[in-house]
C-alpha positions in Angstrom: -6.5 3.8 4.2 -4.5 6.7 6.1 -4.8 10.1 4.6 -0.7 9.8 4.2 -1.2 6.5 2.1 -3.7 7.9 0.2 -1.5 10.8 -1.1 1.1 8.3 -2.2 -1.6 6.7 -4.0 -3.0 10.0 -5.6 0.7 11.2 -6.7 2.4 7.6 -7.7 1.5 4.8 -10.5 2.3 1.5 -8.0 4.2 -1.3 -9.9 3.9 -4.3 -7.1 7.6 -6.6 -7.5 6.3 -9.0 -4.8 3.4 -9.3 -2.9 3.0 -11.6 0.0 -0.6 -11.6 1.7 0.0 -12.9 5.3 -2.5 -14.4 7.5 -1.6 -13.8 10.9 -2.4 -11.5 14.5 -1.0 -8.0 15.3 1.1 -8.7 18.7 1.2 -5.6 19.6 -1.0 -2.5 21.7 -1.3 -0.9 18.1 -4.7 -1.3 16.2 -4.4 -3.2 12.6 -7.1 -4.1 10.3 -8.3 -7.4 10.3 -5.7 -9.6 8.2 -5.1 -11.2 5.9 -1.9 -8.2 6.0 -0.7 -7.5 2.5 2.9 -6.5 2.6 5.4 -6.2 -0.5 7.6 -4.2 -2.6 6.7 -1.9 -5.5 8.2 0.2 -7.7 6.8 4.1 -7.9 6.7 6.0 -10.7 5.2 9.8 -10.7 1.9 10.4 -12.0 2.6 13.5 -14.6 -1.3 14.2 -15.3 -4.4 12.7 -14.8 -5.0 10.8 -17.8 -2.1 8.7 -17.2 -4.0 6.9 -13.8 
């Protein structure tokens, strides 16, 4: 996980609306992790303290 991803993690309670894992290639020069890719929509909500993780 990126350091930028990991922040949104740290700071956000993740709600997934859809979630699609796809099993395909990268076609491009940029390096991915090996698949399957999980891709999908969620819906943020701020973390206020700790104990609500």
């Amino acid at each position: 996980m990126t350091e930028l991803c990991r922040a949104v993690h740290e700071r956000y309670r993740l709600e997934p609306l859809f979630v699609a894992d796809l099993d395909t290639y990268g076609y491009s020069a940029l390096s991915y992790a090996a698949p399957p890719y999980r891709i999908g929509f969620y819906r943020l909500s701020a973390i206020t303290s700790p104990a609500t993780r």
